[in-house]
Steps between C-alpha positions, in 0.01 A plus 500: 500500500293823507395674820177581471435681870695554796365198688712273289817642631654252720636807677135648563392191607791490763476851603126474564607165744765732712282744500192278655769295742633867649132614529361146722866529717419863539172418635667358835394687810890559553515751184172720629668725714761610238262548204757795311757183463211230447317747245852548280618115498168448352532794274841380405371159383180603313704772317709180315143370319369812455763673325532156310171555348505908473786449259374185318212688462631827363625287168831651440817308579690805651235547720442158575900468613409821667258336737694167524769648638273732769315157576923359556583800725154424719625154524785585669352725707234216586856330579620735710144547712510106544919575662316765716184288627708247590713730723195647662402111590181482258616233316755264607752348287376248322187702371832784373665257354201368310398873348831556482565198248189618352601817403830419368321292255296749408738779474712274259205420304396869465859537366523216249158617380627881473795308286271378295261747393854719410617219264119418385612808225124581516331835595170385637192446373415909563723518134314267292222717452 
């Protein structure tokens, strides 16, 4: 199966869900007051999709693995943000254990797909040119 853009990417399509689900939970009149924390969980998660597509889009599989695994490290910190909200009360446990789970499974999909494109033996479509 080819790839033809980065909306195919299960692991787009998942980042761009976190990232929506942090920004409506985020939108809670409890999260207002501290906007510096509200502003970087929200960061955090759209920074997994983006850099998703920034490197799918740049063609080259070093850069692509690149990106992947600067969209992993925002994951975690997404991870870490959801720890800290939940300490501060803005989300209660369920709700952290719910973008918690999510996250995990993203993380270990990022990782399975950096796997991948390292074993693919291909350079990106930048070299066929």
């Amino acid at each position: 199966m080819t790839l033809e853009k980065f909306e195919d990417l299960v692991i787009w399509r998942l980042g761009r869900d976190l990232s929506r689900e942090i920004y409506e939970t985020t939108k809670a009149e409890i999260w207002r007051e501290d906007f510096d924390f509200r502003n970087q969980i929200r960061r955090s998660a759209g920074s997994v999709p983006d850099n998703i597509a920034e490197g799918f889009e740049r063609e080259g599989n070093n850069e692509f693995i690149n990106f992947l695994s600067i969209a992993k490290g925002s994951c975690g910190e997404c991870r870490c943000q959801i720890y800290r909200a939940f300490d501060r009360q803005y989300i209660d446990k369920e709700k952290m254990e719910y973008f918690l789970q999510k996250t995990i499974i993203l993380s270990v999909k990022i990782h399975n797909t950096i796997q991948a494109v390292k074993q693919s033996g291909m350079k990106g479509n930048k070299f066929k040119r």
